[in-house]
Structure formats: structure tokens, C-alpha cells
N, C-alpha and C positions, 0 to 999 in steps of 0.2 A: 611583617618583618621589614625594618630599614636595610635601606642602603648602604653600602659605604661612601656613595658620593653626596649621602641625606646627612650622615653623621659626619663625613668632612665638612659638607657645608656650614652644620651647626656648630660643630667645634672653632670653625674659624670667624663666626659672628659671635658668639661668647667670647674669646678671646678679642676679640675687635680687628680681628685679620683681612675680613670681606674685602674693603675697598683697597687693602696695599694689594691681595690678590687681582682684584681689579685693571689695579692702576699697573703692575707687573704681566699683564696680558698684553698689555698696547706691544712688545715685543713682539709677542706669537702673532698676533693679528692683523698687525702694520700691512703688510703684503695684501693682504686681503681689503682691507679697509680702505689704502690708499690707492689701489689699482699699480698694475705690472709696469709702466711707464715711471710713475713717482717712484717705485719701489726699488727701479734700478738707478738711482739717482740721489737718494735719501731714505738713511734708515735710522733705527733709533739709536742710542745707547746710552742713556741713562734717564732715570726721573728721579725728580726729587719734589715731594709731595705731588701735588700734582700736574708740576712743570714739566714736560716732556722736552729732552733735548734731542736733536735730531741733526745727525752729520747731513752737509748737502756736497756735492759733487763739486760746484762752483757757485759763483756769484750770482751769475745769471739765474740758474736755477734756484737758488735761494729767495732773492728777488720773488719769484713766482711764487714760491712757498707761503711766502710771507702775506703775499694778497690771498689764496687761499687756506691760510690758516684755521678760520673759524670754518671750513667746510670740511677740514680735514680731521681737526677736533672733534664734531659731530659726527662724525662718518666713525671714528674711533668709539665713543661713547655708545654711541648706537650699537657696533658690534660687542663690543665688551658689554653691554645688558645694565650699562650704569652710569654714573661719571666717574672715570676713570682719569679723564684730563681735562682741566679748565684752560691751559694753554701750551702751547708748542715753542719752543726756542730752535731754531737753525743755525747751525753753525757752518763756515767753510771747512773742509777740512782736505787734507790731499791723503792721510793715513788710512783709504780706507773707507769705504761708502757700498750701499749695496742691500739687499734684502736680506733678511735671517736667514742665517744658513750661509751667506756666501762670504764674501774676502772678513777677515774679522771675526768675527761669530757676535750671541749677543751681552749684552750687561763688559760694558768694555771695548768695545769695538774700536 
């Protein structure tokens, strides 16, 4: 007897859904994947293909970002079980920064 997370799966690889599911996890996972420090200082809020954009707190911090980017990609990839993102954009922003869940919420923040 299947699943129903056997016949999600499969429905959404016939339909070619997999990787947008993927790439819409970097959301859930950010927190985990980027560690409690990054997380209260930049969070995601939007991707488009597989550019992930990412509000950052300030310049400075940005800055920082920007040199660890390719470790922060791979730390995402990894937990998301795929490639979910080939690269990160950081933005300044003052509307709003912070892990899922907190000031903002996600997809819009």
C-alpha cells in the first residue's frame, strides 16, 4: 500500500512540480540551514527560478553575505535533498528582516 507522501511525490514529478517544490523549501529551511545568527539578520522572500533573494538587515551584513554565499547555497541545497538554488541575491532592506515566522511572514516579507 502507498503513501500519501509516495503518491504526492509522484504526482508532483509527473507534473514537473519537484524542483519548484524544492526551490520553495529554501523558505522553511533558511533558519536551519543558515544558522540562528545569519537568520536574525537575513531572511528570504522571494525566488525566482532559481535566484534566491534575501533581505539583509544592513550593509555591513550584506557585505558578509555576499563573501559567504556559495557556503550558504550549499548548506541550502544540501538540506533541501537537491539543487534548489544556484545563487543568492541580498538586498538592504529596513521593511523588515528576520527568520520565518517572525516580523513579515514568508513569500512577501
Amino acid at each position: 500500500m502507498k503513501t500519501i507522501g509516495t503518491i504526492l511525490d509522484k504526482a508532483l514529478k509527473n507534473f514537473g512540480l519537484e524542483g519548484k517544490m524544492r526551490q520553495y523549501k529554501a523558505f522553511e529551511i533558511w533558519d536551519e540551514a543558515v544558522g540562528e545568527q545569519i537568520a536574525k539578520v537575513a531572511t528570504p522572500y522571494d525566488i525566482k527560478g532559481k535566484t534566491l533573494f534575501v533581505k539583509v538587515r544592513d550593509a555591513v551584513w550584506m557585505r558578509q553575505l555576499m563573501f559567504l554565499e556559495g557556503n550558504l547555497r550549499d548548506k541550502l541545497n544540501s538540506v533541501s535533498g537537491g539543487e534548489a538554488v544556484n545563487k543568492i541575491v541580498f538586498r538592504v532592506t529596513d521593511s523588515g528582516y528576520g527568520s520565518y515566522g517572525k516580523k513579515g511572514g514568508p513569500y512577501g516579507r
